[in-house]
ROKOLVEX-578241 format. One record per residue: x, y, z of N, C-alpha, C in turn. Coordinates in steps of 0.2 Angstrom, whole numbers, plus 5000, padded with zeros to 4 digits. Atoms other than C-alpha are relative to their C-alpha. Layout:
<rs>
XYZXYZXYZ/...
</rs>
This chain:
<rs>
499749994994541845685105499750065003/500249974999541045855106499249995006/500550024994539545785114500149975005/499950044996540145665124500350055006/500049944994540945825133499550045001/500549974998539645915134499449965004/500350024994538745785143500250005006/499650014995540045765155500050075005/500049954995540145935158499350025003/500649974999538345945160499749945006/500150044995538345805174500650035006/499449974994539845895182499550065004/500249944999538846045182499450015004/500550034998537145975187500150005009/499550024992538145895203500350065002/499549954995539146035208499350065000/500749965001537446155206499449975007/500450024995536446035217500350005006/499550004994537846025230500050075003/499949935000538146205229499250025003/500849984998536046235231499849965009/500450034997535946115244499349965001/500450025001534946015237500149914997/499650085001535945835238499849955001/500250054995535145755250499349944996/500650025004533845615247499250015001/500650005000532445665255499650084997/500349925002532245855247500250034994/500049975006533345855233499949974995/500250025008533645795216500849965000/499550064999534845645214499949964994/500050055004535145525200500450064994/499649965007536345555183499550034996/500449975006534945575171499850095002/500149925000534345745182500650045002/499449955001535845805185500250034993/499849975006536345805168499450074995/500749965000534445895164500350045002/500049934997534846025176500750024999/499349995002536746045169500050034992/500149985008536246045150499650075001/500549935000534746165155500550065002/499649964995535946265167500550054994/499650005003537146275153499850054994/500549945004536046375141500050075005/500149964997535546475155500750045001/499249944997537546535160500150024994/499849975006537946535143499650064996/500549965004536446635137500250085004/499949944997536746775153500850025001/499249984999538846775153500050034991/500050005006538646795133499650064998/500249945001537346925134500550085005/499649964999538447015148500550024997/499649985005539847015136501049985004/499750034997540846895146500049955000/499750095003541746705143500450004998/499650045005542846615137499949944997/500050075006543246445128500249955002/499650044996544046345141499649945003/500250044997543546185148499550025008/500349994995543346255163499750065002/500549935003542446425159499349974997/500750035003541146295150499849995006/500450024992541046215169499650065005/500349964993540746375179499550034997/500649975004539646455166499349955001/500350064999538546285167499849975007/500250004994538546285186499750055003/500349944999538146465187499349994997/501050045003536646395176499649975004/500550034997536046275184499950035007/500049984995536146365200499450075002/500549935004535046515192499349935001/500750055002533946355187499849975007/500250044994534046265205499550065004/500449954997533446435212499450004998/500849995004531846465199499649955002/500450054995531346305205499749995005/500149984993531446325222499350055001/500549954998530446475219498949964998/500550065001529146365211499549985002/500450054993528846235223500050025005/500349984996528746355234500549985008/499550034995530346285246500650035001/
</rs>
């Protein structure tokens, strides 16, 4: 059960990250389940890794979403920077 929520929230979080970035659309952004969840899993490390080093979180369903959107939106940005876009 454990994973199965952690995929979900890592498709939540992917989604609302890419929405958030502006980056929904088809001709520029990033679209389909598999990368969302990519950039939600990855994202998800990233919130959890800088909310955990500040020495702030919780354990809540929805504390895993924000943290995990704050991730990916960290990671939609490094990318941008990237590709140069």
């Amino acid at each position: 059960m454990g994973v199965l929520l952690s995929v979900i929230i890592g498709c939540l979080a992917g989604y609302l990250g890419s929405i958030i970035f502006g980056r929904n659309g088809k001709k520029k952004g990033f679209s389909g389940l598999l990368i969302y969840l990519i950039i939600g899993i990855i994202g998800g490390f990233i919130g959890g890794s800088l909310f955990g080093w500040l020495g702030i979180g919780g354990g809540s369903l929805l504390w895993q979403l924000v943290s995990a959107t704050v991730g990916a939106l960290i990671l939609l940005w490094i990318i941008s920077l990237i590709r140069g876009k």
